[in-house]
DOMI-810436 format. One record per residue (C-alpha): residue number from 0; residue in one letter; z, x, y. Coordinates in Angstrom, 2 decimals. Each point is the difference from the previous one (the first is absolute). Layout:
+-----+-----+---------+---------+---------+
|   n | res |      pz |      px |      py |
+-----+-----+---------+---------+---------+
| NUM |   a |       Z |       X |       Y |
...
+-----+-----+---------+---------+---------+
END
This chain:
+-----+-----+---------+---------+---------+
|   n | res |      pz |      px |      py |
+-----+-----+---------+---------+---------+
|   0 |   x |   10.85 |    7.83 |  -76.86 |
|   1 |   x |    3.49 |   -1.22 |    0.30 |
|   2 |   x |    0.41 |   -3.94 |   -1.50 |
|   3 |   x |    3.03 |   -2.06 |    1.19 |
|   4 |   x |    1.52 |   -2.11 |    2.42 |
|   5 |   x |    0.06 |    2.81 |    2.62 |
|   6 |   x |   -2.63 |    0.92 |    2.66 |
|   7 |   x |   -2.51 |    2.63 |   -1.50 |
|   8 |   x |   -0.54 |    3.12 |    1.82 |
|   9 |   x |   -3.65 |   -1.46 |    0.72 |
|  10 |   x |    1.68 |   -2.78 |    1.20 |
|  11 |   x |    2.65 |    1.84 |    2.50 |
|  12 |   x |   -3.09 |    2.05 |    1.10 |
|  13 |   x |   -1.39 |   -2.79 |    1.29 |
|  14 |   x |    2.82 |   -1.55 |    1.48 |
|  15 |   x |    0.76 |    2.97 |    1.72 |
|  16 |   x |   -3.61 |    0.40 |    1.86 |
|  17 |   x |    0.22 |   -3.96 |    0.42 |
|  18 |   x |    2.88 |    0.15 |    2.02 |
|  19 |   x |   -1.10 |    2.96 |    1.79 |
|  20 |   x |   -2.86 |   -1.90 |    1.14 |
|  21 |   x |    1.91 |   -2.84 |    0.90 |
|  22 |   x |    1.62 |    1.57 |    2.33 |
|  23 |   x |   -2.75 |    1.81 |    1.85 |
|  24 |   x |   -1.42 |   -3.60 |   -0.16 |
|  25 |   x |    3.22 |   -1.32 |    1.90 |
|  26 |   x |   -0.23 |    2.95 |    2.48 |
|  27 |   x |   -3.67 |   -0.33 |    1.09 |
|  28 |   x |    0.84 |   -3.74 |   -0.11 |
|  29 |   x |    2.57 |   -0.01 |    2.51 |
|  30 |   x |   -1.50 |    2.61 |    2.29 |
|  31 |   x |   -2.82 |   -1.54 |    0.24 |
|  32 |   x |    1.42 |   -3.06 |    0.81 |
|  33 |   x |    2.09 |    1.51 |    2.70 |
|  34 |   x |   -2.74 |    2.43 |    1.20 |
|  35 |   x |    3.10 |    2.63 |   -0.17 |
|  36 |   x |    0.24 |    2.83 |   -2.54 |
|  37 |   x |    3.72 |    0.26 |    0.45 |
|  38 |   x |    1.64 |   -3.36 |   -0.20 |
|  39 |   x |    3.13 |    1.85 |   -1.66 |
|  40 |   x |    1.90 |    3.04 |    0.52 |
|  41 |   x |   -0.55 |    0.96 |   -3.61 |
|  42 |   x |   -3.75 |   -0.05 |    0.56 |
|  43 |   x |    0.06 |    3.22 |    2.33 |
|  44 |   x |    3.46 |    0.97 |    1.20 |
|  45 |   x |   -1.50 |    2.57 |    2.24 |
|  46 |   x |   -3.12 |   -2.01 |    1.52 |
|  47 |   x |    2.77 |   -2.65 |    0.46 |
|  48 |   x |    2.15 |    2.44 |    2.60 |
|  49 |   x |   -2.82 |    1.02 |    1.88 |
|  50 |   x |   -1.73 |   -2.99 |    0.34 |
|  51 |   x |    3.38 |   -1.63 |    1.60 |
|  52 |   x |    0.59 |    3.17 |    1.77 |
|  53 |   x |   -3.73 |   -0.04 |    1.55 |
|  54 |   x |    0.48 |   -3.95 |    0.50 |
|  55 |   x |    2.97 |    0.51 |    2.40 |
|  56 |   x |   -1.95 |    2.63 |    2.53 |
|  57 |   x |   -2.67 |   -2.84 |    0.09 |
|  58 |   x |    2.48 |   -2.31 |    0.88 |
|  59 |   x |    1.55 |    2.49 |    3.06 |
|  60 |   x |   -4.02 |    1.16 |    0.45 |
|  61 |   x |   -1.13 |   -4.21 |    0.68 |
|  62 |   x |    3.63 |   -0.52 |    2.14 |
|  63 |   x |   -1.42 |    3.26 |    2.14 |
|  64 |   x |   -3.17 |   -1.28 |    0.06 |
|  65 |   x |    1.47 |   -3.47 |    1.71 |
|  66 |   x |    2.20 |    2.22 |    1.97 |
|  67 |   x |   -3.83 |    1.42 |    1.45 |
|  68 |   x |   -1.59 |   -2.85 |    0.52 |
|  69 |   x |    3.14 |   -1.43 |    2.38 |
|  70 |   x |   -0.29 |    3.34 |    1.63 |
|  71 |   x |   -3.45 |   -1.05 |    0.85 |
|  72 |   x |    0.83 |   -3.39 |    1.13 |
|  73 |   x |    2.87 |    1.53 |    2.45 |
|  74 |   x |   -2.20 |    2.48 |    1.64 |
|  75 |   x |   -3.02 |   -2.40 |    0.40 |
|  76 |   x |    2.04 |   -2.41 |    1.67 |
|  77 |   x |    2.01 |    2.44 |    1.97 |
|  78 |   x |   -3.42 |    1.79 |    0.78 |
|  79 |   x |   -1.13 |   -3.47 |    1.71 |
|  80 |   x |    2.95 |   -0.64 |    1.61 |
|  81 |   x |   -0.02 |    3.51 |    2.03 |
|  82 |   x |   -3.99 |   -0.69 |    0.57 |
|  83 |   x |    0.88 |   -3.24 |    1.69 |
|  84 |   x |    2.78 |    1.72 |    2.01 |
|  85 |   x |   -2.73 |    2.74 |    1.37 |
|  86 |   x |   -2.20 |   -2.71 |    0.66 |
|  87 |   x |    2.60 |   -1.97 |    2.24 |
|  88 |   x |    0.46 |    3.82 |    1.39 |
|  89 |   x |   -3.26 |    0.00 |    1.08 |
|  90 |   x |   -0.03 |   -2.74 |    2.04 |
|  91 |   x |    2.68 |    1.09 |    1.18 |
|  92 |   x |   -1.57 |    3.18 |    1.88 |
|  93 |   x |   -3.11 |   -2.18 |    1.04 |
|  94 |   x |    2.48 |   -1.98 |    2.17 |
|  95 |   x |    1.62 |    3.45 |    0.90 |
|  96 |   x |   -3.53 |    1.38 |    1.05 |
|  97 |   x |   -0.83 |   -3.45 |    1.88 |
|  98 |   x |    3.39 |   -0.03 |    2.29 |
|  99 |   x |   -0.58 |    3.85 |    0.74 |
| 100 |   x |   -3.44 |   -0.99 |    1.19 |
| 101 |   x |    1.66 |   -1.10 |    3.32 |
| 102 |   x |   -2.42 |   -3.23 |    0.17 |
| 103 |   x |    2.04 |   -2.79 |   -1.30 |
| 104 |   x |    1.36 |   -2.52 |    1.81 |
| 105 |   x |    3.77 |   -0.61 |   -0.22 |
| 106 |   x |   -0.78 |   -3.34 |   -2.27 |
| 107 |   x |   -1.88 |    2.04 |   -2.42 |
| 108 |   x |    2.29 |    2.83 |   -0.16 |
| 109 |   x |    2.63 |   -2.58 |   -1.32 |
| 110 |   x |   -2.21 |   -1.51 |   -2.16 |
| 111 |   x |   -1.15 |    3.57 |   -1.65 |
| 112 |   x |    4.13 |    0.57 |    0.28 |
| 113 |   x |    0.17 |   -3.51 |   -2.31 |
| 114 |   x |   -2.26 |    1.48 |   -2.54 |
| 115 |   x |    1.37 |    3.33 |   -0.29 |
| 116 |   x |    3.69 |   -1.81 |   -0.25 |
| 117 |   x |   -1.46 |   -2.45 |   -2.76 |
| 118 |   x |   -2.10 |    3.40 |   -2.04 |
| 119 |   x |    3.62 |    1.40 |    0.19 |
| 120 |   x |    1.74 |   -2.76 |   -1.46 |
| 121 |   x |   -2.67 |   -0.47 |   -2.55 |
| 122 |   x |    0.89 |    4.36 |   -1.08 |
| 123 |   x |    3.56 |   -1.51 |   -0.15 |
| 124 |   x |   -0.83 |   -2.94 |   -2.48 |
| 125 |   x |   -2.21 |    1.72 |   -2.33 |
| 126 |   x |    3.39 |    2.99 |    0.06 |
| 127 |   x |    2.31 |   -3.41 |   -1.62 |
| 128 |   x |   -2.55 |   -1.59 |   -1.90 |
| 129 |   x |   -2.00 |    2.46 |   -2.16 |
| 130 |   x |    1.42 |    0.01 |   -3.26 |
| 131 |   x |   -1.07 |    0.29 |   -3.90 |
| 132 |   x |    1.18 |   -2.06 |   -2.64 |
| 133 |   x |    2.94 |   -0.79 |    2.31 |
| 134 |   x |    0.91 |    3.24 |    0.94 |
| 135 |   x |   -0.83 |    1.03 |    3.71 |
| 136 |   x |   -1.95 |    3.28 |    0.49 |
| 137 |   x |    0.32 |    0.80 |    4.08 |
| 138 |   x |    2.99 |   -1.36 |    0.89 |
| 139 |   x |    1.93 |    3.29 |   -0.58 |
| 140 |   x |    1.15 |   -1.53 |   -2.92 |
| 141 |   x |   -1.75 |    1.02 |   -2.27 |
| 142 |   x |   -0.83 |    3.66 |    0.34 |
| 143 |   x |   -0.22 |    2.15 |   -1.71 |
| 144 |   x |   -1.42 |   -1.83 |   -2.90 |
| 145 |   x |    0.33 |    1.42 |   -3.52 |
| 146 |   x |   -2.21 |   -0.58 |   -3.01 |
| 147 |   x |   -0.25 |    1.40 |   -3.58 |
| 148 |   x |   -4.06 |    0.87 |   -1.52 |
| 149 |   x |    1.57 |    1.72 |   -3.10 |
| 150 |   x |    1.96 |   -1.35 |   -3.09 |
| 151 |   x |    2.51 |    2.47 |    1.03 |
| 152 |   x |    2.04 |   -1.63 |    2.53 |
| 153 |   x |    1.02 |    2.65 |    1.67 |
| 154 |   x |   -3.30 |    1.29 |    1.41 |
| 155 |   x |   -0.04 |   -2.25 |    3.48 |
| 156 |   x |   -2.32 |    0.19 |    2.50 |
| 157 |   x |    0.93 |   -1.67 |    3.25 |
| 158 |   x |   -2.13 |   -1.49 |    2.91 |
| 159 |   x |    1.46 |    0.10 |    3.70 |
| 160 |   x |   -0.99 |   -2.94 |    2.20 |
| 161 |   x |    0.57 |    0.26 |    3.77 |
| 162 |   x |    2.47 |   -2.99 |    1.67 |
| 163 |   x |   -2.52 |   -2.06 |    2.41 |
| 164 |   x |    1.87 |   -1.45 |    2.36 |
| 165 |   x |   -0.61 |    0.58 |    4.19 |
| 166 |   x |    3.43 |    2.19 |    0.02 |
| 167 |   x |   -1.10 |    2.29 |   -2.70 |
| 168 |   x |   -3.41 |    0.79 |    1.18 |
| 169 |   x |   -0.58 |    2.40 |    2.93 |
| 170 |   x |    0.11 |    3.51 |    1.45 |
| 171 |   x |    3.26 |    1.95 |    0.62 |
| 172 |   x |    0.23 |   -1.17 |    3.47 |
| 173 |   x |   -0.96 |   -3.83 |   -0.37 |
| 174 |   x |   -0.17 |   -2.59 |   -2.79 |
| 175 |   x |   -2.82 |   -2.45 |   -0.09 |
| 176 |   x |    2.29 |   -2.31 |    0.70 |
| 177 |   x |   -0.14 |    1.20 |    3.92 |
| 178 |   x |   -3.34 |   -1.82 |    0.33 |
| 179 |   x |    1.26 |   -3.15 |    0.09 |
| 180 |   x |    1.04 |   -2.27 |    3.16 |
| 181 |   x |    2.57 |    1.65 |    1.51 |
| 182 |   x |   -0.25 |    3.35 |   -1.36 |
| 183 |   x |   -0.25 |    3.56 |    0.97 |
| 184 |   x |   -3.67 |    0.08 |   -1.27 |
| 185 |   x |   -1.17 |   -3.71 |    0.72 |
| 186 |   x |   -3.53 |   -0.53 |    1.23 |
| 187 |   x |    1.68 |   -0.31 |    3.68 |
| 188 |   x |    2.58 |    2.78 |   -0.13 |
| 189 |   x |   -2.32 |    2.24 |    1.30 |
| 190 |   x |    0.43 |    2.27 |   -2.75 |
| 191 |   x |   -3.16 |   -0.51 |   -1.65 |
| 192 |   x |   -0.26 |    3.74 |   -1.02 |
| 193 |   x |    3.35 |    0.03 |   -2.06 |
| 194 |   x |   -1.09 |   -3.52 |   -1.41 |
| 195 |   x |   -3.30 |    1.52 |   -1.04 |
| 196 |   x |    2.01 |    3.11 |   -1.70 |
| 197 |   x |    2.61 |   -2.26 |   -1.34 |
| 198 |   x |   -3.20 |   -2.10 |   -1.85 |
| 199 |   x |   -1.47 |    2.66 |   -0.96 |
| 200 |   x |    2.98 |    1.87 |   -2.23 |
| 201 |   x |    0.53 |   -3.51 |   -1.12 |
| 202 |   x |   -3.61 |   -0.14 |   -1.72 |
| 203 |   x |    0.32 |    3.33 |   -1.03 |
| 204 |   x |    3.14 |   -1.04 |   -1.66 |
| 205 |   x |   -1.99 |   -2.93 |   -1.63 |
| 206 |   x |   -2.79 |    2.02 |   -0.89 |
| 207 |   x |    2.03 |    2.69 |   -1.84 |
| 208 |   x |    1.70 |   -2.92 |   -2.16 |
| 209 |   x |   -3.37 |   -1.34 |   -1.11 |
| 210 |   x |   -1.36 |    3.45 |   -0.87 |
| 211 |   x |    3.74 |    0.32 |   -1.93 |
| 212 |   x |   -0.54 |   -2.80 |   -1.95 |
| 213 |   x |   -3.88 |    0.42 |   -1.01 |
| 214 |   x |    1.07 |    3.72 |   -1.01 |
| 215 |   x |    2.50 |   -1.34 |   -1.91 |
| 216 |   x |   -2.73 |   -2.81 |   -2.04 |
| 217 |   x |   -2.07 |    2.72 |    0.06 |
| 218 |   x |    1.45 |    2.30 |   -1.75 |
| 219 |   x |    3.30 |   -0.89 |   -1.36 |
| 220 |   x |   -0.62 |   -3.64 |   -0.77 |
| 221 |   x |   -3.90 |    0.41 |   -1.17 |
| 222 |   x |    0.68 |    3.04 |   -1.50 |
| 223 |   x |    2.65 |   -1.33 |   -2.23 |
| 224 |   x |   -1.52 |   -2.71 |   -1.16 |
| 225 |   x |   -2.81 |    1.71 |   -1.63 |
| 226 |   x |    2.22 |    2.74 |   -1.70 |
| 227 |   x |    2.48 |   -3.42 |   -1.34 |
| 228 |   x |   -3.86 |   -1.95 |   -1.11 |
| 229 |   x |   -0.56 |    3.64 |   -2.08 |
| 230 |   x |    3.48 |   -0.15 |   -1.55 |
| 231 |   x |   -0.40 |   -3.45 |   -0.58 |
| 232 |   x |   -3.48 |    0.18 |   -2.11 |
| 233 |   x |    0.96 |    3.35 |   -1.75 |
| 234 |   x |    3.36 |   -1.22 |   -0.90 |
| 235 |   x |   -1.37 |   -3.39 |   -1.49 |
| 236 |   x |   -2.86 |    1.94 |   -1.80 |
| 237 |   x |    2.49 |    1.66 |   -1.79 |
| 238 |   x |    2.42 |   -2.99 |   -0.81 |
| 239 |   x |   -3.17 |   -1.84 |   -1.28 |
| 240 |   x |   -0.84 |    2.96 |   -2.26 |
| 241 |   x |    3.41 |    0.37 |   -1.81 |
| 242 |   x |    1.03 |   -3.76 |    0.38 |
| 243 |   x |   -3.38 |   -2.05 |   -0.21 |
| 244 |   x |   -1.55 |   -0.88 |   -3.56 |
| 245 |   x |   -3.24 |    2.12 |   -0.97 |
| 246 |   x |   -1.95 |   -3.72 |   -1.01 |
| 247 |   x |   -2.81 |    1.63 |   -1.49 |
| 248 |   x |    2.48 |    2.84 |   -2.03 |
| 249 |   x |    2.56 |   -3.05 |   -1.24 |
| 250 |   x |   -3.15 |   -2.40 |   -0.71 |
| 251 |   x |   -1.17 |    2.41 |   -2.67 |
| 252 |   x |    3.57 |    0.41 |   -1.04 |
| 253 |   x |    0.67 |   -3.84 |   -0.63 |
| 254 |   x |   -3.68 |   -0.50 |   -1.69 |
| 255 |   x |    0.95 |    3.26 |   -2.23 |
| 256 |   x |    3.58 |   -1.03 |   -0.38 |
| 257 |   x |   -1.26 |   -3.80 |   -1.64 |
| 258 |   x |   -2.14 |    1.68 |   -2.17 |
| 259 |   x |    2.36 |    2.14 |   -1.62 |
| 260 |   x |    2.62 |   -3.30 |   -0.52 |
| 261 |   x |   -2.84 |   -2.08 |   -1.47 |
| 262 |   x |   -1.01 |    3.41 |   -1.97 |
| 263 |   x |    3.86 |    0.23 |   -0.75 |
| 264 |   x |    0.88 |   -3.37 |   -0.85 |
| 265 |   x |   -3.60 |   -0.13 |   -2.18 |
| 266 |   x |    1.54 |    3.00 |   -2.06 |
| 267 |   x |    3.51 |   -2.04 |   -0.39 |
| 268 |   x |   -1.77 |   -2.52 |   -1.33 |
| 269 |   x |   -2.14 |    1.97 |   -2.56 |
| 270 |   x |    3.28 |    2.21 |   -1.06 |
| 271 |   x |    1.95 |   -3.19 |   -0.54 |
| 272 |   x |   -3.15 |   -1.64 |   -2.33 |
| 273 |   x |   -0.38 |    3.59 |   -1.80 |
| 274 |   x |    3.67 |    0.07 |   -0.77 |
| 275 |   x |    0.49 |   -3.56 |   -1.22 |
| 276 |   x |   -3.39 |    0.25 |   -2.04 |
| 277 |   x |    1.80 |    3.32 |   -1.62 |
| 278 |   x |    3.03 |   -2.21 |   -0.84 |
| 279 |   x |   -2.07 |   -2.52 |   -1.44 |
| 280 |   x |   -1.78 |    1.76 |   -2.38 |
| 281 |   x |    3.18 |    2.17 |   -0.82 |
| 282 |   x |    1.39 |   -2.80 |   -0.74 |
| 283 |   x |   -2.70 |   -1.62 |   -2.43 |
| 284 |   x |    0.34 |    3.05 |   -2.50 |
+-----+-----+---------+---------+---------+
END
């Protein structure tokens, strides 16, 4: 055994493991403390790239999601807004079908005139006033609507909503706007049969918007949203994997990694007496 002022190779030994330990004892430290293996690029350069890679598609993936959920909210309330319009369009007919009756008096033919006038304007209002999140929806305005369920922003999908007003809605040879006072197709123009076709393609109009837009929940909207919740949970499994810490794996780690620095810092200790005892009595003789 080597006797001086120097560190013995005992000695260095144990220094060496000591520090080794030390540092695994830092490491499980911090990531347990963090809950993150890799709080450093040094820890896992690779893991690192992937995990920020994978982390900015679940970014885009959560912004489509939002995108989906809007969707929902804009064909909802467009859905309703077209439902009320074919109810008012109902009414409409049953004042259509009461005038062709022939047994109304004058008075009441006005007064079914005043309703179907008032149902008309109503079509008209709902047309300005339906909107989402500020944005109108049957206006004309606003059609067609695009959306994006995909990180990739270029995959669109777009949803065509009709214009509700009286002028828009009709057959080729009359617009429901003819049924009103005055008109071509008003309850007392005689032309109850054109007002009655007129009506008619107008509902069918209607009609073929609302089936539009539940096609379009259905199976555009719906169908996105559970193919973006699969990315979403697959994705995250896999960040948590590489990123997350392994508790019970780093537990053992830090328990094994303070044994081996009291172990190591024990066997300092004993080198150091051994030495200095061999200097003593080396130096007694």
């Amino acid at each position: 055994m080597r006797i001086g002022s120097n560190l013995s190779g005992l000695e260095l030994t144990a220094q060496h493991h000591l520090f080794q330990a030390l540092s695994q004892l830092s490491l499980s430290s911090v990531r347990l403390s963090t809950m993150q293996r890799i709080n450093r690029g040094s820890d896992d350069p690779a893991g690192l790239i992937a995990v920020e890679q994978m982390r900015a598609e679940l970014t885009a993936i959560r912004e489509a999601e939002y995108n989906a959920s809007r969707a929902v909210g804009v064909a909802h309330v467009a859905d309703a807004a077209l439902g009320e319009v074919g109810n008012l369009m109902i009414s409409i007919r049953g004042n259509l079908v009461a005038a062709a009756g022939g047994a109304l008096s004058d008075a009441e033919l006005a007064a079914k005139q005043l309703e179907t006038d008032a149902a008309l304007e109503a079509i008209n209002r709902i047309g300005k006033i339906t909107s989402y999140g500020g944005q109108k929806l049957l206006d004309g305005s606003g059609s067609p609507l695009t959306f994006v369920f995909s990180p990739d922003v270029t995959q669109t999908s777009t949803l065509a909503l009709p214009t509700i007003n009286t002028s828009a809605l009709g057959a080729a040879d009359g617009r429901l706007s003819d049924l009103a006072a005055g008109g071509t197709a008003s309850l007392t123009s005689g032309n109850l049969g054109e007002a009655i076709d007129v009506l008619d393609a107008a509902r069918g109009q209607v009609l073929d918007a609302r089936a539009s837009i539940g096609a379009f929940e259905k199976y555009t909207i719906e169908s996105s949203q559970r193919l973006l919740g699969s990315m979403e949970e697959n994705i995250s499994s896999a960040v948590s994997s590489i990123f997350d810490t392994d508790v019970a794996l780093e537990t053992s780690r830090l328990v094994r990694s303070q044994i081996l620095v009291d172990a190591g810092i024990s066997s300092l200790m004993i080198a150091g007496q051994t030495r200095s005892a061999a200097a003593e009595l080396l130096g007694a003789l």
